[in-house]
C-alpha positions as CSV (number, residue, x, y, z in Angstrom):
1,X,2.9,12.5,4.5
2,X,6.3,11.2,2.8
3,X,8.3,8.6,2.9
4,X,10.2,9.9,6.2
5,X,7.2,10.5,8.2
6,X,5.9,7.5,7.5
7,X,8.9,5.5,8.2
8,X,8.1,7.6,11.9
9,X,4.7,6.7,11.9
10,X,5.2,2.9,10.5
11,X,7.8,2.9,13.1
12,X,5.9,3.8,16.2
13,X,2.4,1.9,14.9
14,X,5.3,-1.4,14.6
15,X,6.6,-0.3,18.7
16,X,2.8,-0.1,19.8
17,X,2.0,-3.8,18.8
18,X,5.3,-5.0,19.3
19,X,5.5,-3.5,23.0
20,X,9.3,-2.4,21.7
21,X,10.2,1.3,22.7
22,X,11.8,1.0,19.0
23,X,12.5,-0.8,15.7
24,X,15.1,-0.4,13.2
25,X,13.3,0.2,9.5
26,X,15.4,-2.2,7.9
27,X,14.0,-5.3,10.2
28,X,11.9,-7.6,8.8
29,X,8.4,-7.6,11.2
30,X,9.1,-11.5,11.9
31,X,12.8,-11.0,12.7
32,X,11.5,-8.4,15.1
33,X,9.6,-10.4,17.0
34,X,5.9,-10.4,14.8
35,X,3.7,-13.3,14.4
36,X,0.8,-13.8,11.6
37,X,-2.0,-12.7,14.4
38,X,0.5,-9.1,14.9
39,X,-0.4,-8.5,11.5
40,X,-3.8,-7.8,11.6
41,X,-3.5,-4.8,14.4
42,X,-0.7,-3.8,12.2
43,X,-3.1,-4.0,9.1
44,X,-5.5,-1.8,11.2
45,X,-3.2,0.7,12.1
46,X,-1.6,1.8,8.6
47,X,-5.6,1.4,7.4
48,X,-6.5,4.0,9.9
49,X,-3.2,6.2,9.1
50,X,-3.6,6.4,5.1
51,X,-6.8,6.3,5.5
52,X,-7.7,3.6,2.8
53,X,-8.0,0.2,2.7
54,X,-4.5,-1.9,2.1
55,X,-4.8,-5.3,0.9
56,X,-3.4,-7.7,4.1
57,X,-1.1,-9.5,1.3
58,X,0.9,-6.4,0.7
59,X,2.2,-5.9,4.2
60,X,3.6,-9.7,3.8
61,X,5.2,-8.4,0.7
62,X,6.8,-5.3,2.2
63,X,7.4,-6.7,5.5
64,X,9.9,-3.5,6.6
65,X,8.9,-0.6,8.3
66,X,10.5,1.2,4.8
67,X,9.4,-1.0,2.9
68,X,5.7,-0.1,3.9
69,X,6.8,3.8,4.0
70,X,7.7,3.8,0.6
71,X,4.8,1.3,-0.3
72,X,2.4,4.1,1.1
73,X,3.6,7.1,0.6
74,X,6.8,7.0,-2.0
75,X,8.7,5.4,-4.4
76,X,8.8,0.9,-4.2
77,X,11.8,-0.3,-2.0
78,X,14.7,-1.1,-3.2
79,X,14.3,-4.5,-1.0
80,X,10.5,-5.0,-2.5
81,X,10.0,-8.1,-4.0
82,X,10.8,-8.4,-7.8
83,X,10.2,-11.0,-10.9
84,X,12.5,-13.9,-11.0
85,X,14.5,-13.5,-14.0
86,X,13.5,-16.4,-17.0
87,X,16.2,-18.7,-17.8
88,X,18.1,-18.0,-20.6
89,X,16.1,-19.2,-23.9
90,X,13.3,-19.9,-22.4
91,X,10.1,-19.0,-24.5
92,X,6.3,-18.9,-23.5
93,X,4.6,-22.1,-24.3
94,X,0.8,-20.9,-24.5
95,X,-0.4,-21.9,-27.2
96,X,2.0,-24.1,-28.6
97,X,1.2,-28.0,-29.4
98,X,-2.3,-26.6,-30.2
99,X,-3.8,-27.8,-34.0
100,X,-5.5,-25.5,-35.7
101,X,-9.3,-26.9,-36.8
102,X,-9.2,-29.8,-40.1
103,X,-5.7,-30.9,-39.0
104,X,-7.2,-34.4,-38.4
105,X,-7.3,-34.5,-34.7
């Protein structure tokens, strides 16, 4: 299946639970009227269509109908969620303040 079929098939598994005769792809599930609970039957429905399990987390992440399309069967969404930038000049502290063995700690 690609990425257009599944936006079908996302689409129409997203009506079913909803009890919507559509939903635009670009909606988040909440805005479209989803709750937490909506999830799970979601969950069960794109688990029986890919036929593998999909960890429940990941819908929350992509939480468009193309956002789970291309999670499942193309490229990451443009809209998926990416890394906050670091601030400028910041550095990664592990390790530092540390004192190596004999320094008289």
């Amino acid at each position: 299946m690609d990425r257009a079929e599944g936006i079908e098939a996302i689409s129409r598994v997203w009506s079913a639970v909803l009890g919507l005769d559509s939903v635009d792809p670009d909606l988040n599930f909440f805005e479209a009227g989803g709750q937490s609970i909506l999830v799970l039957a979601v969950h069960e429905h794109l688990e029986q269509l890919v036929g593998r399990p999909i960890p429940i987390e990941d819908l929350f992440h992509h939480s468009t109908v193309r956002a789970q399309a291309e999670y499942l069967f193309g490229e990451p969404a443009e809209s998926s969620i990416t890394p906050a930038p670091r601030a400028p000049g910041r550095q990664m502290l592990i390790g530092r303040g540390r004192r190596a063995a004999g320094d008289g700690a």
